[in-house]
FIFI-19516 format. One record per residue (C-alpha): residue in one letter; z, y, x. Coordinates in steps of 0.5 Angstrom, whole numbers, plus 500, padded with zeros to 3 digits. Example, Ala and Ser with C-alpha at 12.3 -4.5 7.8 and 13.67 -1.06 7.14 Angstrom:
2
PT   r     w     v     u
PT   A   516   491   525
PT   S   514   498   527
//
This chain:
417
PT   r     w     v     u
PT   X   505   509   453
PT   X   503   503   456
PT   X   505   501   464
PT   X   500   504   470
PT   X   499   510   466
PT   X   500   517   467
PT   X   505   521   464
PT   X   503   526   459
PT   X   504   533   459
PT   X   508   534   453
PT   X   513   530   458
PT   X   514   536   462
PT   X   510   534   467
PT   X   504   534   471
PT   X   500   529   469
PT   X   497   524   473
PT   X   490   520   473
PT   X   493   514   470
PT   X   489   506   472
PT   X   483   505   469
PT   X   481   499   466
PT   X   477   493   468
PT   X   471   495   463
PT   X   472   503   466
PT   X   473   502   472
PT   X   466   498   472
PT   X   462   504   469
PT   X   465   508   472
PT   X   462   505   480
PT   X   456   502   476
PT   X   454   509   474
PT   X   455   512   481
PT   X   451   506   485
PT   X   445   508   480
PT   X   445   515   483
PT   X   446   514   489
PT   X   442   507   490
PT   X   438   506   484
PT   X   437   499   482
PT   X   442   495   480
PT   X   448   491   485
PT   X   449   484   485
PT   X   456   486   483
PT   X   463   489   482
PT   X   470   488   485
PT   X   477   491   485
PT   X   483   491   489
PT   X   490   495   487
PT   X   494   501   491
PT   X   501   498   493
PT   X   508   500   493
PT   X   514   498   495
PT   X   520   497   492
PT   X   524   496   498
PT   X   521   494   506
PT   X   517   500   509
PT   X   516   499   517
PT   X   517   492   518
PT   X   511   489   518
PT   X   508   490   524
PT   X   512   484   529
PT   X   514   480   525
PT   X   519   482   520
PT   X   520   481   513
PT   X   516   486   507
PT   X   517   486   499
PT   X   510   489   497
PT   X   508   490   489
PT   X   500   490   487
PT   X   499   497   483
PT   X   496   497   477
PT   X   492   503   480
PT   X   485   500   484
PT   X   480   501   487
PT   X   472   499   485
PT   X   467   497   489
PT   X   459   496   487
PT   X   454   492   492
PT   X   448   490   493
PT   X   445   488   500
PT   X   439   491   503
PT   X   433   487   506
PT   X   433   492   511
PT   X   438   491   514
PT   X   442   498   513
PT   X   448   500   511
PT   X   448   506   505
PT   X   455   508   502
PT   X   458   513   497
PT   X   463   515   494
PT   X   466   521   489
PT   X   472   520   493
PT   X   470   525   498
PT   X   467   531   495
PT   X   465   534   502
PT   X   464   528   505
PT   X   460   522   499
PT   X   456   519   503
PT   X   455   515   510
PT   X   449   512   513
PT   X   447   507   518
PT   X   445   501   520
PT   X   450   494   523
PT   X   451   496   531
PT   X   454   503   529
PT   X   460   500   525
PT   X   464   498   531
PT   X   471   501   534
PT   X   471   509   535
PT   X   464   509   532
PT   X   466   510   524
PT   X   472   514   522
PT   X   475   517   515
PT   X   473   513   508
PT   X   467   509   511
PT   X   471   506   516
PT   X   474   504   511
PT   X   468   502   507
PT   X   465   498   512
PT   X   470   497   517
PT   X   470   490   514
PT   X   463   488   515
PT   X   464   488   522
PT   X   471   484   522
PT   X   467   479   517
PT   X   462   479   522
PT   X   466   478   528
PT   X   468   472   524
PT   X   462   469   524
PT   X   458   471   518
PT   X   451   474   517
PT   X   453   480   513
PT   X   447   484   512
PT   X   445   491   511
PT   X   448   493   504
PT   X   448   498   499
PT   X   456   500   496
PT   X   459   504   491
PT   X   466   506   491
PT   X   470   510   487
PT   X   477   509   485
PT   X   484   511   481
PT   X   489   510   486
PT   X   492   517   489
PT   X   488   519   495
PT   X   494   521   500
PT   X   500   520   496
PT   X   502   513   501
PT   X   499   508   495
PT   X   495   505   501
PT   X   489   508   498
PT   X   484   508   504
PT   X   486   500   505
PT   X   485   498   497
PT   X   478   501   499
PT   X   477   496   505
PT   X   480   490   500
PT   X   475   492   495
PT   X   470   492   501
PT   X   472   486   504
PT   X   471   482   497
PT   X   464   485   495
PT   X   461   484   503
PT   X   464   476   503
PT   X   460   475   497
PT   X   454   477   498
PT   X   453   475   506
PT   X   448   470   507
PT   X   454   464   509
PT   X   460   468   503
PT   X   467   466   506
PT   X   469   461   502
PT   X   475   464   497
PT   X   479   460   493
PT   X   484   463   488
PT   X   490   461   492
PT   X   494   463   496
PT   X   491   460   502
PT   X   485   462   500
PT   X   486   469   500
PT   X   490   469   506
PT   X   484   469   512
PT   X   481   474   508
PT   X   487   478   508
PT   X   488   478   516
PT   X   480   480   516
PT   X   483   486   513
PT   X   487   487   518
PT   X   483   487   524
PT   X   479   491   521
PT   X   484   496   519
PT   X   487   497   527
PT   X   480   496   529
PT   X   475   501   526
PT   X   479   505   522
PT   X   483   507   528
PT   X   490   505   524
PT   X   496   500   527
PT   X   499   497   520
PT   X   502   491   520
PT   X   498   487   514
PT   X   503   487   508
PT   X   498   492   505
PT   X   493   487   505
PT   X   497   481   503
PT   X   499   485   497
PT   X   493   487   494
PT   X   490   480   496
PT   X   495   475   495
PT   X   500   478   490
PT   X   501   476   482
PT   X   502   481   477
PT   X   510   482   475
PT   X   511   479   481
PT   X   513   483   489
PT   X   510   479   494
PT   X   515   477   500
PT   X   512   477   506
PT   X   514   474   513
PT   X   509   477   517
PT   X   512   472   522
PT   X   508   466   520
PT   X   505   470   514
PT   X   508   466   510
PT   X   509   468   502
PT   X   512   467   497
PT   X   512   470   490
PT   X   519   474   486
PT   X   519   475   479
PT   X   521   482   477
PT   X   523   482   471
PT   X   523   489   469
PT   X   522   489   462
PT   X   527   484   461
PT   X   531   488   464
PT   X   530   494   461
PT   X   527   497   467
PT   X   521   501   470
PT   X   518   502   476
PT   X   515   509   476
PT   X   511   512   482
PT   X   512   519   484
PT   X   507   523   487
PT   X   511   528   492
PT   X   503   532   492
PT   X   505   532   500
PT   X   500   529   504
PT   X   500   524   510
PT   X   496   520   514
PT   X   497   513   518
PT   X   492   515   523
PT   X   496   522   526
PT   X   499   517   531
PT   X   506   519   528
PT   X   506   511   525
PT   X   503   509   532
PT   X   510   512   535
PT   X   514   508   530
PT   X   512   502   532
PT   X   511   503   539
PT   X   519   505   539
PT   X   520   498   535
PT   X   517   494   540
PT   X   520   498   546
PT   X   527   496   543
PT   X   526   490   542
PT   X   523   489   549
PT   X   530   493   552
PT   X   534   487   547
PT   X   531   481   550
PT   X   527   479   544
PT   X   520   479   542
PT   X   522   482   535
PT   X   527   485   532
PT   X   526   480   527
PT   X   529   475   532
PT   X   535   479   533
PT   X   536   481   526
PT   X   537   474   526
PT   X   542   472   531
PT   X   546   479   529
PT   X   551   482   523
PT   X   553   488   521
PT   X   559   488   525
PT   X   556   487   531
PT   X   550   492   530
PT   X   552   499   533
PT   X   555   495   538
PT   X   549   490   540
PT   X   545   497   540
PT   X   549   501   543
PT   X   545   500   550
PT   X   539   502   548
PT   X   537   510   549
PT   X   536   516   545
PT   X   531   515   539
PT   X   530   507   539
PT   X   537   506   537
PT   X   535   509   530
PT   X   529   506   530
PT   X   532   500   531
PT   X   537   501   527
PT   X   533   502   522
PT   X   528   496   522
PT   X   534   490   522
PT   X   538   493   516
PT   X   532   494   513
PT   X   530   487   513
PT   X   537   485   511
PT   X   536   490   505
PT   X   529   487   503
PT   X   533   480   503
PT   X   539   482   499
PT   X   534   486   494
PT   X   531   479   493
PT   X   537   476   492
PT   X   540   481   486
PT   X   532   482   483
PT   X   534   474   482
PT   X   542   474   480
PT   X   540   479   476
PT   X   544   484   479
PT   X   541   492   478
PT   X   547   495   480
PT   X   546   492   487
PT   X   538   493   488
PT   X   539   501   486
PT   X   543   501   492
PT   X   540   498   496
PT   X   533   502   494
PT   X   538   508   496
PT   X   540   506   502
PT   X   533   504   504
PT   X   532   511   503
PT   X   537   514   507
PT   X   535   510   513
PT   X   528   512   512
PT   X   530   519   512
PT   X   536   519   518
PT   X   534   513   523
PT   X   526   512   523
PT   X   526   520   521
PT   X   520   520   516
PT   X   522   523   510
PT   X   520   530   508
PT   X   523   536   504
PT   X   518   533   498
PT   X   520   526   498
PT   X   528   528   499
PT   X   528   533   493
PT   X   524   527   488
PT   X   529   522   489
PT   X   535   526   489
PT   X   532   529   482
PT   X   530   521   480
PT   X   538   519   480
PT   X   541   525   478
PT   X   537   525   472
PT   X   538   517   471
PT   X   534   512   477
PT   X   538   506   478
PT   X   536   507   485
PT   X   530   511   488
PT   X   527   512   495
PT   X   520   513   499
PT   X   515   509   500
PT   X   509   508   504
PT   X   508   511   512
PT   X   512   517   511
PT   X   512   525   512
PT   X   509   526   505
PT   X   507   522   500
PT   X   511   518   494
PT   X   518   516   492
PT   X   519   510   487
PT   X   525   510   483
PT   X   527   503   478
PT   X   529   507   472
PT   X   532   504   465
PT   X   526   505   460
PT   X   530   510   455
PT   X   531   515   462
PT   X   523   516   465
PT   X   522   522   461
PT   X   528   525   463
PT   X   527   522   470
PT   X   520   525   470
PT   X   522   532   467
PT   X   528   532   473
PT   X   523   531   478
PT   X   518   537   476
PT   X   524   542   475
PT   X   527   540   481
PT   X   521   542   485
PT   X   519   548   481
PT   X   526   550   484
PT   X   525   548   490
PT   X   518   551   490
PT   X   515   545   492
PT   X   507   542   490
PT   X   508   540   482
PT   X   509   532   483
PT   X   505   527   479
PT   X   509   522   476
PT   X   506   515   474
PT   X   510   509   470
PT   X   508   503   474
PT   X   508   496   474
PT   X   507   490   478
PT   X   499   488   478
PT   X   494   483   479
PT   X   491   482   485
PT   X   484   484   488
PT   X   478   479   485
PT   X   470   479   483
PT   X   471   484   475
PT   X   463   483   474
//
């Protein structure tokens, strides 16, 4: 079947909502602005979910991440309004499907759950300095709520997208990387600000500035870029995504203390980022060189250097190619999730364990952590024996049925009609 799809049931596993294409993805959020507005929008964006292969928690404060832009988007429909209100929907939220009101309530504090999202960008746009109007918006989307795929931030991309093409002066997008880049910014202030979450950037650099079969590698020093060919089907590999069905947030504090742990440490190492010191250090000298710092910073630490030494040499064995190396590196990216940073969760343990028992080159949590989905790199002839291991092991467990999704590197956020 085809990459981005869910798996199907006669694989012996839970199906899950497979991406949607750009002509069904459109009437799907063209047909909801038309119940929920009437009349017609001035047009239709989408922005992807991401994972990531190997770089989770170190983004913030500099540090090297290697996202991938899913197939799995986001779908925005918007219209402005001459009255200067604001007038969201969505399916996404059955209890929760509209929100209403006008510009001086999108601020801080104010908004929360998906319509911060939604029209956190509007404020941050406007902080910018452009004249974005009231506006109608649609939003419905194929990207797993809850599963760590960066759902509610493919919202505010698709939503940043739409509201700087309709503002009275449109931010001028081109379709490079430069172009891209302050829009991806934009997102992130929206993100800390209104939505109330501390990320870090690589979610919005990897739905914006990302090229499909590519990863993104993404100094979040200077916020440079740099694309890396992911030549899974030459190879004979596949990403696959899955959905552990344990849900988890980033705005329960818990990624706030990771972070906030980051940069103590660092302050307590002399430097400004543990990027710097993962810079000046090596492997012989790391348990050494932390061994001042007190209780959990040293994990937390430890955690953040070796795995920017991971990300580099992940991309250096994606580039020999050496699939041997990537998969060890994608485990022990796991292992330090788990046992310094401490974000793993029985659901995520027991779906990668199952995924290299059952034939997973390497495999590993991604996303904010306590919940969530794990990703595997697995040989094309082992994913249906790799999916069914995975919802057997869970069943054993009794754990929630995990979805599976074959995955590939998508494109990036951009105007579909």
């Amino acid at each position: 079947m085809a990459q981005g799809q869910g798996m199907a049931q006669g694989q012996g596993m839970a199906q899950g909502q497979g991406a949607w294409s750009d002509q069904d993805g459109a009437g799907r959020v063209l047909s909801l602005f038309s119940e929920g507005f009437g009349g017609s929008s001035h047009g239709v964006w989408a922005s992807p979910g991401r994972v990531h292969p190997i770089g989770d928690h170190v983004d913030y404060k500099g540090r090297l991440s290697l996202p991938v832009a899913l197939p799995h988007r986001t779908f925005v429909a918007v219209s402005h309004r001459q009255d200067g209100r604001v007038r969201l929907a969505t399916h996404m939220d059955a209890k929760v499907p509209r929100w209403e009101g006008v510009p001086h309530e999108i601020v801080p504090g104010r908004v929360d759950g998906w319509a911060a999202n939604a029209a956190g960008p509007a404020w941050a746009l406007r902080q910018a300095g452009l004249d974005v109007p009231g506006f109608d918006m649609a939003i419905t989307s194929s990207v797993p709520v809850g599963a760590g795929l960066s759902s509610p931030a493919a919202i505010e991309r698709a939503a940043a997208l739409g509201l700087s093409a309709v503002a009275d002066q449109p931010l001028p997008l081109g379709d490079d990387d430069a172009g891209r880049a302050p829009l991806a910014r934009l997102c992130v202030r929206a993100e800390n600000e209104v939505a109330g979450a501390p990320t870090g950037g690589l979610d919005q650099a990897a739905s914006l500035r990302a090229r499909a079969r590519h990863a993104l590698l993404l100094d979040c020093r200077d916020i440079s870029a740099s694309q890396v060919e992911l030549p899974l089907e030459r190879l004979g590999l596949e990403l696959v995504v899955i959905d552990t069905r344990a849900s988890h947030s980033l705005s329960d504090g818990q990624y706030g203390q990771r972070r906030a742990d980051c940069e103590a440490a660092a302050m307590l190492l002399g430097v400004e980022s543990l990027r710097e010191f993962a810079d000046r250090t090596d492997w012989s000298a790391l348990d050494g060189e932390l061994a001042a710092l007190p209780g959990r910073l040293r994990p937390r630490a430890r955690h953040v250097v070796t795995e920017i030494w991971r990300v580099t040499g992940f991309v250096d064995a994606v580039r020999s190619p050496d699939v041997e190396r990537a998969g060890r590196l994608i485990v022990e990216s796991h292992v330090s999730l788990r046992d310094d940073f401490e974000l793993s969760v029985a659901e995520l343990d027991c779906a990668v364990e199952a995924s290299l028992a059952a034939g997973a080159v390497g495999a590993r949590m991604t996303g904010g952590g306590f919940g969530g989905s794990v990703v595997a790199l697995v040989p094309r002839d082992a994913v249906a024996s790799v999916a069914r291991s995975v919802v057997a092991e869970a069943e054993r467990c009794r754990l929630p049925e995990p979805e599976v999704h074959r995955a590939s590197a998508g494109e990036p956020g951009r105007r579909i009609l």
